[in-house]
C-alpha atoms as one frame of an Amber mdcrd trajectory, in Angstrom:
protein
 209.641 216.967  57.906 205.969 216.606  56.595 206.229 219.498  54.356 208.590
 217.942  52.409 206.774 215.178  51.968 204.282 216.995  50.028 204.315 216.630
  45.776 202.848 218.044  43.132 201.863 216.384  39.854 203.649 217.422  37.234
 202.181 218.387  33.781 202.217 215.663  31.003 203.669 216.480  27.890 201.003
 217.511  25.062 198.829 218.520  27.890 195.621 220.462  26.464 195.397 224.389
  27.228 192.974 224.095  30.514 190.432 226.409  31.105 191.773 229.758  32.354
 190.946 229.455  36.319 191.046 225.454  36.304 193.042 224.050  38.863 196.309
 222.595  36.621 199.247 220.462  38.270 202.650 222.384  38.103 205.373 221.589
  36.015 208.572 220.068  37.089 210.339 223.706  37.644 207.166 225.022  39.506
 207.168 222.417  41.233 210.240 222.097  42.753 209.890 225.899  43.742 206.567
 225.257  45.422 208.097 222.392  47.676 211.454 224.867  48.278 208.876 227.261
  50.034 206.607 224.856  51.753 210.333 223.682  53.467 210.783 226.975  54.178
 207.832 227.132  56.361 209.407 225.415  58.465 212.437 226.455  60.611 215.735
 223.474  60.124 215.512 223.049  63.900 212.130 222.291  63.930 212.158 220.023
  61.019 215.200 217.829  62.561 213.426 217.567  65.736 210.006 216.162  63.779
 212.343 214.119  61.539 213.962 212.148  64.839 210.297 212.209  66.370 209.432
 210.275  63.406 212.344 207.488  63.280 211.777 206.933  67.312 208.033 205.880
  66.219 208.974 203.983  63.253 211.930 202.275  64.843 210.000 201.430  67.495
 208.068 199.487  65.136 205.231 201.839  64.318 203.637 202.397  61.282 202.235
 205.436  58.623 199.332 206.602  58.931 198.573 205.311  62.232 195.281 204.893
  64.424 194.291 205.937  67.607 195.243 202.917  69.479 198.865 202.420  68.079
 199.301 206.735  69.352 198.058 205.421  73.306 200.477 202.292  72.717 203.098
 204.235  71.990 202.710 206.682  74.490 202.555 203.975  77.226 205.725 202.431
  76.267 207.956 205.219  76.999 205.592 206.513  79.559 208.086 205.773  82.231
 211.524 206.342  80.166 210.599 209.611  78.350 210.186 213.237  79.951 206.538
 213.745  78.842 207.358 216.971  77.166 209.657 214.805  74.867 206.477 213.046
  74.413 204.265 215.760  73.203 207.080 216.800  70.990 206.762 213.415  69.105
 202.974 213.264  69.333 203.298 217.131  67.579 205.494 215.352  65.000 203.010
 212.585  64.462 200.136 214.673  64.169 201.396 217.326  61.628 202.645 214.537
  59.412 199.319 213.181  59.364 197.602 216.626  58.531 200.191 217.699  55.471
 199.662 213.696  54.242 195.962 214.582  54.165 195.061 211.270  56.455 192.931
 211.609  59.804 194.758 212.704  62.629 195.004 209.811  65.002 197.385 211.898
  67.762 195.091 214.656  68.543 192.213 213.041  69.805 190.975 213.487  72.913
 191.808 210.330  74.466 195.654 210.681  73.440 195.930 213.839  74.434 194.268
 212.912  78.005 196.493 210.162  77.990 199.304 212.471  77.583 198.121 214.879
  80.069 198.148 211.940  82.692 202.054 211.194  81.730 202.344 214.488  82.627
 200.752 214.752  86.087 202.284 211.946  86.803 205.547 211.389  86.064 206.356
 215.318  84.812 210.243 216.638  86.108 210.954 220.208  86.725 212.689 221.260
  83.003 216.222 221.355  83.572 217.529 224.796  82.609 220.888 226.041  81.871
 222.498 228.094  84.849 223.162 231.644  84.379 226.615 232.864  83.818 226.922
 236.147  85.641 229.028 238.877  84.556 231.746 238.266  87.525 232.486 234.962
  86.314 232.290 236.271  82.290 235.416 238.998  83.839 237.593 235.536  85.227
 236.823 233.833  82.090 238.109 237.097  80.198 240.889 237.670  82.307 242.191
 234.074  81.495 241.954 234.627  77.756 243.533 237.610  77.670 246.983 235.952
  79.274 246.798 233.123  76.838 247.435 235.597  73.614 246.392 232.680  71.495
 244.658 232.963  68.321 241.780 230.559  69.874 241.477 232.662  72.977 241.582
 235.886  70.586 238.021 233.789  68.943 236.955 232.456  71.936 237.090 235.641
  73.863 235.399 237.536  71.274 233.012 234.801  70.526 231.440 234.854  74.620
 231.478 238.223  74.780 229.651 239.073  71.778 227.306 236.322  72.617 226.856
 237.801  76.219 226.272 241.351  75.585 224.434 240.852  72.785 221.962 238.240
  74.064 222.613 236.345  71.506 221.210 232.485  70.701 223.862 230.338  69.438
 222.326 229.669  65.870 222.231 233.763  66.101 225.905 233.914  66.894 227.332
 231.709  64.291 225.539 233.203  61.574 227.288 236.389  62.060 228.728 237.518
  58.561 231.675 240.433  58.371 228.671 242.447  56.582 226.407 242.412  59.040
 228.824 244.650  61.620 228.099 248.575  61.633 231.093 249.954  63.507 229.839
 253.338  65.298 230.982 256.296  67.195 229.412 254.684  70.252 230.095 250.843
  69.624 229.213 247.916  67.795 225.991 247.231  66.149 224.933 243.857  64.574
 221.805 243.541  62.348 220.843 239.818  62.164 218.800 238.696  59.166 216.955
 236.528  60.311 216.284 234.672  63.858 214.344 232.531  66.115 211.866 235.828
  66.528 211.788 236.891  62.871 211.459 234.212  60.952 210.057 236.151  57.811
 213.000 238.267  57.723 212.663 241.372  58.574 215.973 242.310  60.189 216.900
 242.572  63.887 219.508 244.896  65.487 221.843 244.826  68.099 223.605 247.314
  69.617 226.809 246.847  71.727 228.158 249.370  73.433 231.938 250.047  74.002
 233.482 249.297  77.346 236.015 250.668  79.635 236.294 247.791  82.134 237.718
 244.171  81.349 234.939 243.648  79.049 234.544 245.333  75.754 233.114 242.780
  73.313 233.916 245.575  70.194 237.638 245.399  70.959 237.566 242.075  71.120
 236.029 241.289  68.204 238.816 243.880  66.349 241.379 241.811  67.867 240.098
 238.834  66.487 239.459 239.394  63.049 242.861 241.504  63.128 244.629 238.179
  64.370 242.746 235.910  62.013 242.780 237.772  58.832 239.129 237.884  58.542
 237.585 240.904  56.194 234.127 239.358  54.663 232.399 236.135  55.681 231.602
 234.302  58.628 233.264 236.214  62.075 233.140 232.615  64.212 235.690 230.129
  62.192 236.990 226.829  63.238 241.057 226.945  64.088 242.768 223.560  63.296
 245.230 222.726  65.823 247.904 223.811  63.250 246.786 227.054  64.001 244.896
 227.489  60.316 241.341 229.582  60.145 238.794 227.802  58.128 236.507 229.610
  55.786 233.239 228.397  57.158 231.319 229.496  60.305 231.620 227.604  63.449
 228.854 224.577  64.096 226.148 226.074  66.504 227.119 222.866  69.146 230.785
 224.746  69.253 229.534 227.171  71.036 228.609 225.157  74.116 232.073 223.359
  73.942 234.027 226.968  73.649 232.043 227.853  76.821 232.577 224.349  78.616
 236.609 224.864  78.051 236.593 228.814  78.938 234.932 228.069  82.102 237.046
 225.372  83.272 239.735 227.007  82.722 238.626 229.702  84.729 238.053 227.246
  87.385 234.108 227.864  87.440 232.478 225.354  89.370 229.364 224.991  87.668
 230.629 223.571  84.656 228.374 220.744  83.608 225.177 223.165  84.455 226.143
 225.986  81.300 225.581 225.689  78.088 225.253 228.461  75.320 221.791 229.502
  76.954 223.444 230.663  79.949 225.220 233.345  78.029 221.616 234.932  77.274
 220.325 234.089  81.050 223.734 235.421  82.368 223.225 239.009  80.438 219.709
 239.203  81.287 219.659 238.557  85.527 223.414 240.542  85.232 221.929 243.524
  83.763 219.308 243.438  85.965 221.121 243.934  88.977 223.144 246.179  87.331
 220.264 248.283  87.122 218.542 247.477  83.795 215.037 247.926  83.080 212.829
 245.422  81.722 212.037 246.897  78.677 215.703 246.893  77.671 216.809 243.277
  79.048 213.929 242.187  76.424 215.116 244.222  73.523 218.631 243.170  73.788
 217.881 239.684  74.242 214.662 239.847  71.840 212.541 237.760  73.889 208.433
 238.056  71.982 207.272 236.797  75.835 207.340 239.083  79.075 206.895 236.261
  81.097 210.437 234.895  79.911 211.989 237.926  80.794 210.151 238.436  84.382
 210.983 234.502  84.880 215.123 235.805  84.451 214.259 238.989  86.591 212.745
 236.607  89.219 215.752 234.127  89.517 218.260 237.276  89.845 216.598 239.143
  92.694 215.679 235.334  94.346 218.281 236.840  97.273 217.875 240.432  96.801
 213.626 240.630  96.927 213.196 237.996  99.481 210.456 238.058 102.692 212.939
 235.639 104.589 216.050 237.624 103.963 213.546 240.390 105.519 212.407 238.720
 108.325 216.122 237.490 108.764 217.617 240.994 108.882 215.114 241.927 111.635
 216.005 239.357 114.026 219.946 241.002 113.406 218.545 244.143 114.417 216.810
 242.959 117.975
């Protein structure tokens, strides 16, 4: 990632006093601090994405800094074989490593990005988006766990729920600690330190309620960390297939496998079209139909953008608030 790429001087030793507001370089410890903060300007997901944007440009035999005409030659050899948002992601990569290296930015001129823009019109694809998993379906997969009495389905029950009715992004999921869990009268609540929408920190909170019906991701998530022993630490462990917990949290990627398996073996048959996004989709059109007003669907899933939420509100009333399902039930009535 660029800001890593940043250093400081350090300070020689013998070094004269300097004048009292004279610039001065930092010394090795400040120094090390200073690029520890300048990394954490930057979230890991974004800096793995601008790291592999790099090594495509490289490896396709590019070189640092780069010009204006190497940017357009790049752009026009993957033209045809990359989606041209992938290619504004690696133009993005190009450009900030440029500006933190203090050389002229050669990917944001105006001919690139016109360039790009043409990609775009012309060979742009609809973005691919994970399907919903509606609360029906969440019941099956349930109901299948629940007859399995495995320690894995104990997790993996637990595990969708939680991530369901709690709205929760995978990265959000894993990172669950035993200390972050407020048990209440009412429910569940989580407080998350940190995520996607508060990256400085500030604490977000999530409140599940109990349930009476075949979901209740609080009882779950007793049974599970009953069944696995769990009292402090990460909630969502790895199981080895002898049956042993591991002390460290699950990869984020698990999540989408846990939810591949669950749904096949609730004999889903939109398998290959979920992924750990559809748990977050799934709560937000299900609630809606159950009822749920905007404002809430967006707190519980802490979305910062209306339009996301309207765009989920949209896609679960497609049948419900439709003029030709109108115009349909009117010819039924002649």
């Amino acid at each position: 990632m660029p800001d890593e790429l940043v250093s400081v001087p350090a300070v020689s030793a013998g070094a004269v006093t300097p004048p009292r507001n004279a610039v001065t370089p930092l010394d090795a410890e400040l120094n090390a601090q200073h690029r520890a903060f300048l990394a954490a300007a930057t979230s890991d997901n974004t800096r793995r994405a601008y790291r592999s944007a790099i090594k495509h440009y490289l490896t396709w035999g590019g070189v640092l800094p780069a010009d204006e005409p190497s940017m357009i030659r790049y752009l026009l050899a993957f033209a045809a074989s990359l989606n041209p948002r992938t290619l504004a992601l690696r133009l993005t990569a190009l450009s900030q490593w440029h500006v933190h290296q203090g050389f002229t930015d050669p990917a944001s001129t105006p001919t690139v990005r016109k360039t790009l823009a043409g990609i775009a019109r012309t060979n742009g694809k609809p973005k691919k988006k994970a399907k919903a998993l509606p609360l029906e379906d969440l019941e099956r997969i349930v109901g299948q766990l629940a007859s399995l009495a495995t320690l894995k389905a104990a997790r993996d029950n637990a595990l969708l729920q939680i991530g369901f009715f709690g709205g929760l992004r995978r990265s959000e999921l894993v990172a669950i600690e035993v200390s972050h869990l407020g048990w209440q009268t009412e429910g569940l609540t989580i407080t998350l330190p940190r995520s996607k929408t508060d990256q400085m920190g500030e604490g977000i909170v999530k409140a599940i309620p109990y349930g009476d019906g075949a979901c209740c991701p609080a009882t779950a998530l007793r049974r599970w960390l009953a069944a696995a022993g769990i009292a402090d630490g990460p909630l969502f462990r790895p199981i080895s297939k002898w049956g042993e917990v591991s002390g460290a949290a699950l990869h984020e990627g698990s999540v989408n496998t846990i939810l591949e398996q669950c749904a096949r073996l609730a004999g889903l048959d939109y398998v290959p079209d979920l992924s750990s996004h559809s748990l977050r989709r799934g709560m937000a059109t299900s609630a809606h139909r159950a009822g749920a007003n905007f404002r809430d669907i967006k707190r519980q899933g802490g979305w910062r953008h209306d339009g996301t939420v309207q765009g989920y509100i949209e896609e679960a009333g497609r049948f419900e608030d439709n003029a030709a399902g109108t115009l349909l039930r009117a010819t039924q009535r002649k």
